[in-house]
N, C-alpha and C positions, 0 to 999 in steps of 0.2 A: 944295819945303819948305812954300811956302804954301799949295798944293793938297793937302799930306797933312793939311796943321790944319784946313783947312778939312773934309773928308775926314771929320775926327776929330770935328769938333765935332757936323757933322752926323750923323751913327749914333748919337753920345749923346745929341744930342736929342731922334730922332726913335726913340731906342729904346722909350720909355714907351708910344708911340704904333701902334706894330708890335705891340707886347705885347698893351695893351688889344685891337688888333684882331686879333690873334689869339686871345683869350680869346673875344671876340664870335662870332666864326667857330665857334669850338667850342663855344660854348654853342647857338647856333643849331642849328647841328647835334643837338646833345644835345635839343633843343627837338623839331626836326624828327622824333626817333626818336623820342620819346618819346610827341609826338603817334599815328604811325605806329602805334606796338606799342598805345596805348589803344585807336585806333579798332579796329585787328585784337583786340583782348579782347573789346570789345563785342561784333562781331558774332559771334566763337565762344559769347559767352553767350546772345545771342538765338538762335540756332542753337538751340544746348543748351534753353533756355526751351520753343523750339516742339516738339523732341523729345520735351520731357516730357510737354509738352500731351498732344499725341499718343499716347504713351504712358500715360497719364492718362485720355481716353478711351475709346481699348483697353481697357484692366482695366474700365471703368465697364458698357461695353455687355458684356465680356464676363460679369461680373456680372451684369448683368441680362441674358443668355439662358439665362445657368445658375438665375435666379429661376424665368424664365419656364417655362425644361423641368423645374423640379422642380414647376410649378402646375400644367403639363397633364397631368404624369403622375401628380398626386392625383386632377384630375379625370377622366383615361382611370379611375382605378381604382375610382372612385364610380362610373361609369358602369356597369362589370363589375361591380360587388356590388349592383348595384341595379334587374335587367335587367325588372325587373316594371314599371317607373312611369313607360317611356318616356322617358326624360330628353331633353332637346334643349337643346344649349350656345347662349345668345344672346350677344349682346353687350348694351354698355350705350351708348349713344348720349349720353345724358344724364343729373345728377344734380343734384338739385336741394330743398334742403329734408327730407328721405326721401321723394320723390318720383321714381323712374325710370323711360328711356324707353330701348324694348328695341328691337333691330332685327328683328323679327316682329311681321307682324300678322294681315289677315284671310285676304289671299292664301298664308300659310302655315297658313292654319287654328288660328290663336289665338282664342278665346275670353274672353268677361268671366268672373273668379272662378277663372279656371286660377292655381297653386300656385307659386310662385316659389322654388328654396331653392340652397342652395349643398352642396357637403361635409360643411362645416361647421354647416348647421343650416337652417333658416325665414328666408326675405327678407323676402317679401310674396306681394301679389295682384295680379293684373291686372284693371284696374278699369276703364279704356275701349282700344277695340280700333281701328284705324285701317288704311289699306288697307297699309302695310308697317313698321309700327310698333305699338307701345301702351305703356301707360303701367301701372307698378309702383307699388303704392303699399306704404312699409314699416314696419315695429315703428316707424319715429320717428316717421310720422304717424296724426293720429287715426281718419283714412279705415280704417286698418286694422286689424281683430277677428276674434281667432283662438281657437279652442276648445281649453285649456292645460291640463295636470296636472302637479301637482307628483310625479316620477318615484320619489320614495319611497317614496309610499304613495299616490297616485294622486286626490290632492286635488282637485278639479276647481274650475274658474275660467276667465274669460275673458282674455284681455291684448291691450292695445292701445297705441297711441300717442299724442302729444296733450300731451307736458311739452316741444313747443317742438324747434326746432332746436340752442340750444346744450344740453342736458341729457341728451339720448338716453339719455332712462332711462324706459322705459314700466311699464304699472302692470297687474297683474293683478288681477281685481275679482269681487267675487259671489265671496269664502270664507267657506264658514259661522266664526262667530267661534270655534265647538267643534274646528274642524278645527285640527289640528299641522300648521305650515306655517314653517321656520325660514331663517334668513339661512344662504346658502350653498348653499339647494337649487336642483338642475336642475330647470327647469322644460320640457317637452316638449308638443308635440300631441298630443292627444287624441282617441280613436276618433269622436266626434262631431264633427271638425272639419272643414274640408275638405281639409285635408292630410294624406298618409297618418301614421299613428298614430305616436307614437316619437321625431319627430324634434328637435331642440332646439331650441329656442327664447329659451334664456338663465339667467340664476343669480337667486338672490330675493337682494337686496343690502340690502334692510329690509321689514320687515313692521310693520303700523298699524292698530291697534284703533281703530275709528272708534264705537265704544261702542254700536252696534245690533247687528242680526241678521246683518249681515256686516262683514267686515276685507277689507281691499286689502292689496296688495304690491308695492314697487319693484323691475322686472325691468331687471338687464342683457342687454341682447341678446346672442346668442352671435355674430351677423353683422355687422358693420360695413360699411352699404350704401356707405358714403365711400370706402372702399377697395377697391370691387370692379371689374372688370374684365370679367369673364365671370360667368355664372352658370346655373341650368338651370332649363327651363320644365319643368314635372312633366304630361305629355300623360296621364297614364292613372293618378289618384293613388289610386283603388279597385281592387282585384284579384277578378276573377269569382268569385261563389261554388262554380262547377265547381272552377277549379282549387285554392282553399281547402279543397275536399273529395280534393286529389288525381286531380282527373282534367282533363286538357285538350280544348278544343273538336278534334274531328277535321272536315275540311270532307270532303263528299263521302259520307262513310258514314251511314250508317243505323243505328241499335239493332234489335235482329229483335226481333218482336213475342213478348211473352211471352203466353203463354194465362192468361185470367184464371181468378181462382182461383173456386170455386163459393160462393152466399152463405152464409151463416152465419145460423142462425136466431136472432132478437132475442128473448133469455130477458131482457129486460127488462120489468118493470109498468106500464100505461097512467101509472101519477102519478110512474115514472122519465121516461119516455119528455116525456112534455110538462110537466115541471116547468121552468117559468123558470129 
């Protein structure tokens, strides 16, 4: 009787105390899974994180080899429409101010004053030669003057560089003030230049009456030396007068002699004959 009260007393005592530690037990638990399932989120998301990187990359490069194969196959096709002016693809080693530095030099037979251009228009000049390099100098700098016309009516002027590295806006100079010369026009080389004739050079984006016998003109370049990558030396930027006539050099053969024709008697007067 006295062991069952006792019995008794003790389970209601110690029931609050059973309870809390059981609540404990099961929170901890809850605790411990809960920890568990976070750390396993985390790492499914870094997982996923690096995936995408990855994949992020992927698309980037693959981007840029579809850039890159649409740039060689404009410049394969410059190459083919332009088979007269010897083109040769350099690199660019360096770029510096509009100043660049090409990977050819004297060992591949580069010269001072050889034609620099791209696709898309006139770079520069090669200005000093070195035993496997030389140096470009372009529309952004003053080092460089080109013989220019404006393509609409065939305006003639010089253009050059010399407004600075942030302004890459060169100036074409020596137009008669009579000459029509307007904002918007192509500006192009010039048969008298060293470049072969035609090619672009950039748009006139203002024109300036300087109130004498000539006016200048603010050109933008059609080239952006900053952004290039490859470009081509122009080896051969005059075309023979043979084949401008239609006829090409043949090696080996001969022309056969023609017989000369018989003289012709001079029905000229002694005061045609020796007049100044």
């Amino acid at each position: 009787m006295i062991g069952n009260a006792v019995t008794t007393v003790v389970s209601v005592t110690s029931r609050p105390f059973l309870k809390a530690l059981a609540t404990t037990r099961g929170g901890a638990d809850s605790l411990t899974g809960f920890v568990f399932a976070y750390g396993e989120a985390r790492r499914e998301a870094e997982a996923l994180r690096m995936r995408l990187a990855e994949s992020a990359a992927a698309l980037a490069r693959s981007a840029e080899l579809a850039a890159e194969n649409q740039r060689l196959r404009r410049m394969l096709r410059f190459v083919r429409h332009e088979p007269d002016l010897g083109l040769e693809s350099v690199e660019i080693l360096a770029n510096y101010k509009g100043i660049l530095k090409i990977d050819r030099g004297v060992i591949h037979g580069v010269e001072v004053s050889m034609c620099v251009i791209t696709e898309d228009g006139v770079v520069g000049l090669v200005t000093e030669v070195y035993p496997a390099s030389a140096t470009v100098v372009t529309l952004h700098s003053a080092e460089c003057r080109i013989g220019a016309m404006v393509e609409r009516n065939r305006v003639r002027g010089v253009v050059h560089g010399g407004r600075g590295d942030i302004s890459r806006i060169c100036t074409m100079e020596y137009i008669d003030t009579k000459d029509d010369v307007r904002q918007g026009d192509a500006v192009v080389t010039s048969p008298e230049s060293l470049f072969p004739p035609g090619y672009a050079i950039g748009r006139v984006v203002a024109v300036h009456d300087a109130g004498r016998l000539w006016k200048y003109a603010d050109i933008e370049p059609a080239v952006d030396p900053y952004r290039l990558d490859e470009l081509f030396l122009v080896r051969r930027a005059a075309i023979p007068a043979g084949e401008l006539a239609g006829r090409r050099e043949t090696e080996g053969l001969e022309e056969p002699a023609r017989p000369a024709a018989a003289a012709l008697p001079d029905t000229r007067t002694l005061q045609e004959r020796y007049a100044p």
